[in-house]
C-alpha positions in Angstrom: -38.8 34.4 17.2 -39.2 34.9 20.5 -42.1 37.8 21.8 -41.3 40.5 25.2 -43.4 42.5 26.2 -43.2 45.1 29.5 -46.2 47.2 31.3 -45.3 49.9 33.7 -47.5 51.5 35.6 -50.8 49.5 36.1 -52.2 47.6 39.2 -52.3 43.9 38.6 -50.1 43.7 36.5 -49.6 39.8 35.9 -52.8 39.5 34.0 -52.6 41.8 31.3 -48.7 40.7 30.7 -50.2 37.0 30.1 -52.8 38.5 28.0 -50.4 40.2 26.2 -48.1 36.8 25.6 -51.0 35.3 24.1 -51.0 37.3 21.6 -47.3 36.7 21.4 -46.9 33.3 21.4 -46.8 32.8 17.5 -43.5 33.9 18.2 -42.6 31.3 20.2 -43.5 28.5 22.6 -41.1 26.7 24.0 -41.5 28.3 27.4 -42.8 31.2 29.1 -42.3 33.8 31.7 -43.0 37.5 33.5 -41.2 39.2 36.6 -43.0 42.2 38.3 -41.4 44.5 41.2 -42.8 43.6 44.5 -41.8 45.6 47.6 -39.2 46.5 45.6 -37.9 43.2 44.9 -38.0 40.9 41.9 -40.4 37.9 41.3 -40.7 36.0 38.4 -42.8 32.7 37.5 -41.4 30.7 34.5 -42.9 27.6 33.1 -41.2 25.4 30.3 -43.6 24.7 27.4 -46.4 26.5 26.2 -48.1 29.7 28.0 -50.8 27.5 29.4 -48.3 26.2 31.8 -47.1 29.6 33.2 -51.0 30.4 33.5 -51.6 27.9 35.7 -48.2 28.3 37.6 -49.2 32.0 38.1 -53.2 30.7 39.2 -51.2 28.5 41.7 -48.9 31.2 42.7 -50.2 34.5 42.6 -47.9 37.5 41.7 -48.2 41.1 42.3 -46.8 44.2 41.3 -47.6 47.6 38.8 -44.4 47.2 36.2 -43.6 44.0 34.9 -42.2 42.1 32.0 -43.1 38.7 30.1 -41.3 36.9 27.5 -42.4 33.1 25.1 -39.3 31.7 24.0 -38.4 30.4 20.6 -35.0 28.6 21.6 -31.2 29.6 19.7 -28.9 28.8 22.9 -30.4 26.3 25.9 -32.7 23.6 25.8 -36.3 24.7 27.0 -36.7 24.1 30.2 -37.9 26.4 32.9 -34.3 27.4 34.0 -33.5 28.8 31.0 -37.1 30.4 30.3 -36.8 34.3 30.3 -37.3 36.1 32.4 -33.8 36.5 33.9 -33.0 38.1 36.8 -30.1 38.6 39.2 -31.2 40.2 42.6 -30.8 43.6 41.3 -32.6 43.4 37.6 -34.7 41.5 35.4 -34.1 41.0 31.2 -36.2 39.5 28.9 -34.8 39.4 25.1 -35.5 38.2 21.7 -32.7 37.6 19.1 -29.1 36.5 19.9 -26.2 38.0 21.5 -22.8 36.5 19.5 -20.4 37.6 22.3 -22.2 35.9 25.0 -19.2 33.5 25.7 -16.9 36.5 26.4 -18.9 38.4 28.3 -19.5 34.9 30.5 -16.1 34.3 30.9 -15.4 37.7 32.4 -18.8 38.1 34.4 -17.4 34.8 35.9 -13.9 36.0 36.2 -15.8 38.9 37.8 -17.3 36.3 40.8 -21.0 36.2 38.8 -22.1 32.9 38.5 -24.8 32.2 35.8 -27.6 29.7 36.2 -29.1 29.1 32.7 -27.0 28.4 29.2 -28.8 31.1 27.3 -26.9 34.4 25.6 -29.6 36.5 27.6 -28.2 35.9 31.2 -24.9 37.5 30.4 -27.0 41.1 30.2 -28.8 41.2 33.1 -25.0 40.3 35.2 -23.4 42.6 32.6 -25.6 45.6 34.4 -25.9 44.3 37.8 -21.8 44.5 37.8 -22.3 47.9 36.5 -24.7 48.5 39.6 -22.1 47.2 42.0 -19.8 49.7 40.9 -21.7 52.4 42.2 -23.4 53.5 38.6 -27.2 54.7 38.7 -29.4 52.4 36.6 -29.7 54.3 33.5 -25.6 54.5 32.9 -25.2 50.7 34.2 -27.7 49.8 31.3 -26.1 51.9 28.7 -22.4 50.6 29.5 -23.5 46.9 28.9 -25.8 48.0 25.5 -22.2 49.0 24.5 -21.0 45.3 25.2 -23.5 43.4 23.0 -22.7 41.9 20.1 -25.5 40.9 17.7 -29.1 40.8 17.5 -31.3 42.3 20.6 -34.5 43.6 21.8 -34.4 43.8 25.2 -37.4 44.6 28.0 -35.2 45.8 31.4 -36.6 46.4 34.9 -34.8 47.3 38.7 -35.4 46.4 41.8 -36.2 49.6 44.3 -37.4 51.3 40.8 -40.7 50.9 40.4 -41.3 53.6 38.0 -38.0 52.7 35.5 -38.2 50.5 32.2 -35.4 50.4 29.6 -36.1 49.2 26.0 -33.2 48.7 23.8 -33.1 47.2 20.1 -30.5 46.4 17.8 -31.4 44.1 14.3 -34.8 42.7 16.4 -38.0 44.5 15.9 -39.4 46.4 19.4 -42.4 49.1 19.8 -43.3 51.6 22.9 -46.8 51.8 23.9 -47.9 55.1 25.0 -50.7 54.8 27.3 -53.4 57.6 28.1 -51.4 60.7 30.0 -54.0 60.8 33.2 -53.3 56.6 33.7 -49.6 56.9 33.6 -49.0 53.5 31.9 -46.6 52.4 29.4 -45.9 50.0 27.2 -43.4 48.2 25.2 -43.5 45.0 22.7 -42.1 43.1 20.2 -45.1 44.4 17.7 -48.1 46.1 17.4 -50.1 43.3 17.9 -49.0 42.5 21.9 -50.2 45.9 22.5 -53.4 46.1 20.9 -55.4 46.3 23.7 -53.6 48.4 25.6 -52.9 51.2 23.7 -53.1 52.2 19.6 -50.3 55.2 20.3 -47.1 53.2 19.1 -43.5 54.8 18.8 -41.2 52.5 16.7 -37.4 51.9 17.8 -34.9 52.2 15.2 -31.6 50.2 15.7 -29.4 51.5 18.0 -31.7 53.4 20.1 -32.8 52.7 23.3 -35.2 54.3 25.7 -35.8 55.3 29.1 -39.4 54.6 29.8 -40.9 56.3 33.5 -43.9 56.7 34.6 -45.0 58.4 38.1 -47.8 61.5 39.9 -47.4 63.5 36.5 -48.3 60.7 34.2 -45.8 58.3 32.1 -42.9 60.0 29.8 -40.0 57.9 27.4 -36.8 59.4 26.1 -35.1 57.9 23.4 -31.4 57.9 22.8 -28.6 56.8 20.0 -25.8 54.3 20.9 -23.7 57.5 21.7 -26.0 58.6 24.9 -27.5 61.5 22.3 -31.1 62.5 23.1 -33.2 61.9 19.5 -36.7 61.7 18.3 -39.1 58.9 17.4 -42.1 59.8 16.0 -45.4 58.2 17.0 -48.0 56.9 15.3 -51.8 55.4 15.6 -52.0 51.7 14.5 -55.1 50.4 13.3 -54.2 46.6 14.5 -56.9 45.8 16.5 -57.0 42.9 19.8 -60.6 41.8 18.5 -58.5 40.5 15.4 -57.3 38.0 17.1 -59.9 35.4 18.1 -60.5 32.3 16.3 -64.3 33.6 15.2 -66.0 29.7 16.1 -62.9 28.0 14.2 -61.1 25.0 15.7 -57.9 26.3 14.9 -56.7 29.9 13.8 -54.8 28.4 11.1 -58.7 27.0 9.7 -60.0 30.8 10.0 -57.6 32.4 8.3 -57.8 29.5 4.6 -61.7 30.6 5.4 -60.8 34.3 4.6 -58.5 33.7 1.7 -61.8 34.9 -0.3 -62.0 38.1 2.4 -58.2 39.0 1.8 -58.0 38.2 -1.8 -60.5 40.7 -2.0 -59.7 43.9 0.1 -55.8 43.5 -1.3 -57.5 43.5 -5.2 -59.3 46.9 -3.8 -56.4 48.4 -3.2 -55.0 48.5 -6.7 -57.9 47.2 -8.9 -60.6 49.9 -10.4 -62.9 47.5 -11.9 -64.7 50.0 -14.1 -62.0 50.9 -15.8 -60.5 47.0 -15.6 -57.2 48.7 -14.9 -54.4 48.5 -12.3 -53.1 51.6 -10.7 -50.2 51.8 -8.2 -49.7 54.2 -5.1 -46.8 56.5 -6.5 -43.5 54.4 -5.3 -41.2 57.4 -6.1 -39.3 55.4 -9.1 -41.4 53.4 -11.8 -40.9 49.6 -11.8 -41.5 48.9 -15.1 -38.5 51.0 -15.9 -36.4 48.4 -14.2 -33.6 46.8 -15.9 -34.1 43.8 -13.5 -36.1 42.4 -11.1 -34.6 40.8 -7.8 -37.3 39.2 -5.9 -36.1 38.1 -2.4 -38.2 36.4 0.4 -38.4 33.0 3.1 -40.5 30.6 3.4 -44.0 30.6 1.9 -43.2 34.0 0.7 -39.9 32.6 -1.7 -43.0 30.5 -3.3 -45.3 33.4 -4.3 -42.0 35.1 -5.5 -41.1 32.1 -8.0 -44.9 32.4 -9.1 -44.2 36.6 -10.2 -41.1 35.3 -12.1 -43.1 33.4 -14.4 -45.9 36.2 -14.4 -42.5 38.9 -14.9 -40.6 37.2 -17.8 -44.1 35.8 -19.7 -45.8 39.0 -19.5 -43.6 41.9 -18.9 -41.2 40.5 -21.0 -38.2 41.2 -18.2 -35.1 39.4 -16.7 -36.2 38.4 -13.3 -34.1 36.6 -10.4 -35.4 35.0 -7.5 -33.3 34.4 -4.1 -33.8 32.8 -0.6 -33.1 36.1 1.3 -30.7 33.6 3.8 -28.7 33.0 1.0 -28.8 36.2 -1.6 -26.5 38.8 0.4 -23.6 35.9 1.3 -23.5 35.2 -2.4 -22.0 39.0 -3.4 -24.5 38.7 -6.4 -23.8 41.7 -8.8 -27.0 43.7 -9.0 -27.3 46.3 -12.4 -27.8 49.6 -12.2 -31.5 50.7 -12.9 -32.8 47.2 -11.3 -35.5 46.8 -8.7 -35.1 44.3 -5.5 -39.0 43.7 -4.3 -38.9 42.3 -1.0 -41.8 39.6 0.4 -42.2 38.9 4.0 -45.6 38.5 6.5 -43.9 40.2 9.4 -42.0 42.4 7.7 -38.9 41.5 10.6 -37.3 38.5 9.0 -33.5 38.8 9.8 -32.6 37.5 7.0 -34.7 39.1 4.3 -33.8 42.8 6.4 -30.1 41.7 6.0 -30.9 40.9 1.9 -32.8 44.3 1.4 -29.9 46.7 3.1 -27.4 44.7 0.9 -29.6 45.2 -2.2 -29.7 49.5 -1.2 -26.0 49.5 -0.9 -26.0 47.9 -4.3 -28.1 50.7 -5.8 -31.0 49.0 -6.3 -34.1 50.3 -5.9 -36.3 48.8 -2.8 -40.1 47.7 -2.9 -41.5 45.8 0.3 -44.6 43.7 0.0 -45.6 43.2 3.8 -48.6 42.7 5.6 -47.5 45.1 8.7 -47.0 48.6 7.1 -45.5 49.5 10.7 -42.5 47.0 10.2 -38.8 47.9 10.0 -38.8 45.8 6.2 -41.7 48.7 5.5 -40.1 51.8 7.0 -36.7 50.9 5.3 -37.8 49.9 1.6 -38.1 53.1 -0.6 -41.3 51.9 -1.4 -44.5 49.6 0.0 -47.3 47.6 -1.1 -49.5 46.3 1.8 -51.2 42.6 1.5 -54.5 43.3 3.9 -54.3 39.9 4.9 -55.1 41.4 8.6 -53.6 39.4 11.5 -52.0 35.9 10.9 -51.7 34.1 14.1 -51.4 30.3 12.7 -47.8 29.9 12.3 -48.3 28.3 9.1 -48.9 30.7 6.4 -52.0 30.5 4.6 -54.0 33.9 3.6 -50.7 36.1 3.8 -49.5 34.2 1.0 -52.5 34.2 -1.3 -52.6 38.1 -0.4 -48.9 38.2 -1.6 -49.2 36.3 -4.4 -52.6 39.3 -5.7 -50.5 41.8 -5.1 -47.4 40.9 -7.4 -49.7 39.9 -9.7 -51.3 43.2 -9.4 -47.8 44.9 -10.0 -47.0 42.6 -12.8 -49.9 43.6 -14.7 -48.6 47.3 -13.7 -45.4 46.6 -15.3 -46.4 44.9 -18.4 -48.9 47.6 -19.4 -45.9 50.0 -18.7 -43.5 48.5 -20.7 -46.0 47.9 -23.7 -45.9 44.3 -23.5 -49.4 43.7 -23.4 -52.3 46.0 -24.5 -55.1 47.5 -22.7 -57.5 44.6 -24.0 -55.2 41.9 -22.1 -54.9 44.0 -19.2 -58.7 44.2 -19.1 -59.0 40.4 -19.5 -56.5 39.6 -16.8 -58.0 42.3 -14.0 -60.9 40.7 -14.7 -59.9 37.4 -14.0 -58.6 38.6 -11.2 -61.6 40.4 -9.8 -63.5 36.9 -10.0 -60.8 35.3 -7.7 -62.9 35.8 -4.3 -65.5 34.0 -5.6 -64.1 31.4 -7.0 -62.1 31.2 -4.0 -65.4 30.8 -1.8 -66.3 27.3 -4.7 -62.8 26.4 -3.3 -63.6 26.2 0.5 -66.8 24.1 -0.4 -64.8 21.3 -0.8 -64.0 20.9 2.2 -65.7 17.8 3.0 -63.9 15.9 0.1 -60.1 17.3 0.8 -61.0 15.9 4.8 -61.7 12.4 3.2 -58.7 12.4 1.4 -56.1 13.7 4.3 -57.2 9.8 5.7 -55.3 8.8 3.7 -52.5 11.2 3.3 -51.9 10.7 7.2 -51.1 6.8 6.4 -47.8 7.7 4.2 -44.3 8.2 5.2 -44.0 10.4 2.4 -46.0 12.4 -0.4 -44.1 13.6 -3.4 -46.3 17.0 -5.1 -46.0 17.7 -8.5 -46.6 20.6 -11.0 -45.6 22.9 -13.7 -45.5 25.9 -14.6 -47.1 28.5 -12.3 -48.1 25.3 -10.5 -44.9 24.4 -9.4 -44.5 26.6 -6.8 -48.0 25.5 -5.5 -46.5 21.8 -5.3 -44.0 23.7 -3.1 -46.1 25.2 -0.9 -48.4 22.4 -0.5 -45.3 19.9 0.5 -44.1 22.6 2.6 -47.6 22.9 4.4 -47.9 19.1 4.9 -44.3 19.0 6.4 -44.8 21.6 8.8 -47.6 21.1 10.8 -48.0 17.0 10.0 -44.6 16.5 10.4 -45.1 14.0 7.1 -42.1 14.3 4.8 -43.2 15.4 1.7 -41.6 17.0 -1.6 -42.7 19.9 -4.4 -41.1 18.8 -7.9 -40.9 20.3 -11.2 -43.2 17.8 -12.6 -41.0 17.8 -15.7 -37.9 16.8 -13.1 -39.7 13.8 -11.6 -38.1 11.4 -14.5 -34.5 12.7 -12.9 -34.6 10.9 -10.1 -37.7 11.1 -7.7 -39.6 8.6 -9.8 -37.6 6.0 -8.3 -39.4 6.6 -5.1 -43.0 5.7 -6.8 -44.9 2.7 -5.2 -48.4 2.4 -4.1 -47.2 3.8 -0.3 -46.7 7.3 -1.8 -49.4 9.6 -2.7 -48.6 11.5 -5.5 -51.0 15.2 -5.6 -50.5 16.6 -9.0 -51.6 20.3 -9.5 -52.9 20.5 -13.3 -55.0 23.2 -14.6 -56.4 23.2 -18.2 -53.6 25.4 -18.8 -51.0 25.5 -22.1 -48.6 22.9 -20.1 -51.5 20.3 -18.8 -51.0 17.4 -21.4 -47.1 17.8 -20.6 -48.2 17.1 -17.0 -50.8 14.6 -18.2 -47.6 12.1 -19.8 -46.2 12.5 -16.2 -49.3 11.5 -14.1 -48.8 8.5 -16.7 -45.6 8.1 -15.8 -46.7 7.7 -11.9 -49.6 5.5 -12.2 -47.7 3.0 -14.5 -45.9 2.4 -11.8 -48.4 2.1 -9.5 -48.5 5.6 -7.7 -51.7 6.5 -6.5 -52.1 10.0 -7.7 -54.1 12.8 -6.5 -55.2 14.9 -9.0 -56.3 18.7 -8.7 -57.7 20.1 -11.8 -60.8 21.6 -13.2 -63.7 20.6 -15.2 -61.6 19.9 -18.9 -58.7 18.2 -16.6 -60.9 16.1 -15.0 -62.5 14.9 -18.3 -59.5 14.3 -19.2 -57.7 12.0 -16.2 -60.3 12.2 -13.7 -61.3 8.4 -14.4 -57.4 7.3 -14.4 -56.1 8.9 -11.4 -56.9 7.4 -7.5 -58.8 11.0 -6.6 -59.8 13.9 -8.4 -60.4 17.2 -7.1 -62.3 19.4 -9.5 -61.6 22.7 -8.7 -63.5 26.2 -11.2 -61.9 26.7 -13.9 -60.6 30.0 -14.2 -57.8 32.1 -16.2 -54.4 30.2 -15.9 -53.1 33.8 -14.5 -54.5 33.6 -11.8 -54.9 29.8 -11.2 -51.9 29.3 -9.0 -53.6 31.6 -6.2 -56.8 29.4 -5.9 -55.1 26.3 -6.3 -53.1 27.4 -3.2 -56.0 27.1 -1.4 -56.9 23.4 -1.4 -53.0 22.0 -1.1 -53.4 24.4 2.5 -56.5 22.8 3.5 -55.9 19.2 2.8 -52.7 19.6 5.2 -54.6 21.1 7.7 -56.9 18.1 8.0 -53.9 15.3 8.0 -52.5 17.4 10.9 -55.8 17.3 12.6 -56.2 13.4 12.1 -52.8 12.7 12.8 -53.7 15.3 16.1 -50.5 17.8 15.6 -50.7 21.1 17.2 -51.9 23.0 14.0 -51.1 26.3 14.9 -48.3 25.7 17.1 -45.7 23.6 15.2 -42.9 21.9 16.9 -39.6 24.2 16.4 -41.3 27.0 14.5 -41.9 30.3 14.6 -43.7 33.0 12.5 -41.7 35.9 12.8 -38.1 34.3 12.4 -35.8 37.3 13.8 -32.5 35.9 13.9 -30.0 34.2 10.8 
């Protein structure tokens, strides 16, 4: 969604609110923006498109000032264009805002019934009129903010500035995630942002809003202050806390793309997540203490978007083969508007990147009024999915600034399989010697992971020719369907090539009939207990004259290799653990179609990575 960011308090302040929305623009970039108080006035430079655009604007046209705020826009209402690119501003204050305000219509008919005329045809402009009409009724900043806060309808983080106050900024945040940044007391500056990562540099002090607060940020001779209040004007406190996210994280490390740096450290990741949980003298699994013990669970509800549904539908096959328990899987934008009936005594385990998706927050509040007990697996421990789940387990995938997911998963998918193992030992479902086996295997993932990334070379030669098709079906079963999943769902996003995962079982039920030699057809086949099933439908494809892609390992490959129009031989390792490595490849053979076909790899058209609203 989209990213703000506001700096009061330090001298040039234009550069290090670009800075900051580099950091930010995962979030969004379909345009770009900051205002800053000069002589007590408001300027802003917007730009449509990505930040690039405002840079040069702002090179062109310098700006001043010592507070400021900067938004990159993912769009929900407006096209992008520079007129409606936050900033917005009347002559009086300045807004930017991520998520969506539902009222917005209302509250324009009345601002306009009111004499306010609004230029853009975002949701956003109605605020910065709401307050300015508050202001023209005599009220002092402060109160003319919190009157229109009580206005808004829906989803809001909001960065507010004045003119004539050069020492003011409001945050507010209702359902979208925002952060103040307390700078060093003798400097005076603060900070606010959408996460931890815009303010990096800046500061590692971070206080986290909860929703329905909003604060009063100053800064002046005695140094910078903030007071946080409830929707009812009560003063309350917000802890704060060090973050250990660090701006050096950031860079592309010598990559061409971010998105190639971070498949490059799926061996790194795998790694420091296994750490975590892994003691590999023992060959055992331990857990932090979650305050309720999962393998006691009646049920598992596993809930998640994206990439992260697909590691979720991996741990139900781990779940119900190993542990031996009933186990649901939901798209969180679907789960809650379902009214699903959720036992007493079952677990909901929650699976998101960001730990900010709308829609997977929305699922896990539902789940707690339903009784359930609450796990998040996240990779930023800071997040409001973290801080409201009764327990965590942290991924250590570091920073992931492609928009495409590619190590967060794999991280994801090590540390279900980590509590799956947890759970089966608990319930008695396997013994200590299969536990052994299958940490081992486990523990020999990095490695094989770095074998994976050595083919390289090979997996560019074939994406020639997957950038000639209209469309690619993938295929697999098992634990490798959900690969086939993600690997479609890579191809789609940042090649723009449609493509389909299928049950490989499935394919007779109607996709065959799309088979001719224009489709590729990439089959994920471990040696596993399900391969010569898979084997009768690669059979299936090439006898009618699909060319078929084949990833396997050394028996597979002995096996089909000499039918099939490519092999990719991949280690062989324990079928446990084979869907993670075998992630890998489908990830990196998108990557180089959407260099060949010369897509913006790490900046998708229409996508986000934190995805904030429904």
């Amino acid at each position: 969604m989209c990213g703000i960011i506001g700096i009061i308090g330090k001298d040039g302040v234009a550069d290090p609110l670009v800075d900051a929305l580099k950091r930010l623009e995962y979030r969004g970039y379909d345009s770009a923006g900051i205002a800053t108080l000069v002589n007590g006035g408001i300027e802003r430079r917007r730009a449509e498109g990505k930040l690039e655009n405002l840079a040069k604007k702002i090179a062109a046209e310098p700006i001043q000032g010592r507070t400021g705020i900067g938004h990159t826009r993912w769009a929900t209402h407006g096209v992008p264009n520079e007129v409606n690119a936050h900033p917005h501003a009347t002559d009086r204050v300045a807004v930017v805002h991520n998520g969506i305000i539902e009222n917005f219509q209302e509250l324009r008919d009345e601002l306009a019934q009111a004499g306010h005329t609004l230029a853009s045809d975002t949701d956003t402009e109605v605020v910065c009129h709401l307050i300015t009409l508050n202001l023209e009724q005599g009220m002092a900043p402060v109160e003319a903010t919190k009157q229109a806060l009580d206005r808004l309808v829906g989803a809001f983080a909001l960065g507010i500035i004045f003119a004539g106050e050069d020492g003011l900024m409001i945050a507010a945040r209702q359902g979208s995630p925002l952060a103040i940044g307390i700078g060093e007391a003798e400097s005076g500056e603060m900070y606010l942002g959408s996460d931890a990562l815009a303010l990096a540099p800046l500061t590692e002090t971070i206080m986290y809003l909860e929703d329905g607060d909003w604060a009063v940020i100053r800064t002046g001779q005695d140094g910078g202050s903030v007071e946080v209040y409830g929707m009812d004007g009560e003063k309350i406190s917000r802890a704060t806390r060090k973050t250990a996210v660090s701006g050096d994280a950031i860079g592309k490390g010598g990559y061409d793309h971010f998105m190639l740096k971070e498949i490059y450290e799926h061996p790194q990741v795998i790694g420091d997540t296994l750490h975590s949980f892994i003691n590999p003298a023992t060959r055992t699994v331990t857990l932090p203490d979650l305050g309720f013990d999962p393998a006691a669970a009646t049920k598992f509800t596993l809930i998640a978007c994206g990439s992260s549904f697909f590691a979720c539908l991996t741990a139900k096959y781990w779940l119900e083969s190993l542990a031996r328990v009933s186990v649901e899987v939901d798209i969180a934008s679907e789960f809650r508007y379902r009214g699903a009936a959720m036992p007493d005594g079952g677990l909901a385990v929650f699976v998101s990147q960001s730990g900010e998706t709308a829609d997977t927050l929305a699922a896990l509040r539902y789940a707690k009024d339903q009784g359930q007990n609450t796990l998040a697996i996240v990779n930023v421990p800071e997040s409001t999915i973290a801080r409201e789940a009764d327990a965590v387990l942290p991924t250590n995938a570091g920073p992931e600034i492609g928009v495409a997911s590619t190590k967060a998963l794999t991280s994801q998918m090590t540390v279900l399989a980590c509590l799956v193992l947890a759970v089966a030992r608990g319930r008695d479902s396997i013994d200590s010697d299969t536990e052994a086996h299958l940490v081992r295997a486990l523990t020999e993932v990095p490695a094989r992971a770095a074998d994976v990334l050595n083919h390289d070379e090979r997996l560019k030669e074939l994406a020639g020719e997957i950038a000639e098709a209209h469309d690619v079906l993938y295929l697999g079963r098992g634990t490798s369907y959900p690969v086939a999943l993600e690997g479609a769902l890579k191809l789609k996003e940042i090649s723009y090539i449609h493509a389909e995962g299928y049950a490989a079982g499935e394919m007779k039920h109607g996709p065959i009939a799309l088979i001719d030699d224009g489709v590729p057809v990439i089959v994920i086949a471990p040696s596993d207990a399900l391969f010569e099933k898979t084997a009768s439908n690669i059979e299936e494809v090439m006898a009618r004259g699909g060319r078929v892609i084949f990833f396997s390992d050394a028996k597979g490959a002995d096996r089909l290799g000499g039918k099939t129009a490519a092999t990719v031989q991949l280690p062989e390792v324990d079928p446990f653990v084979a869907p993670i490595l075998y992630t890998i490849p489908v990830q990196l053979l998108a990557y180089h179609t959407a260099v060949i076909k010369g897509t913006d790899v790490d900046q998708p058209r229409n996508l986000a990575k934190s995805v904030t609203v429904e």
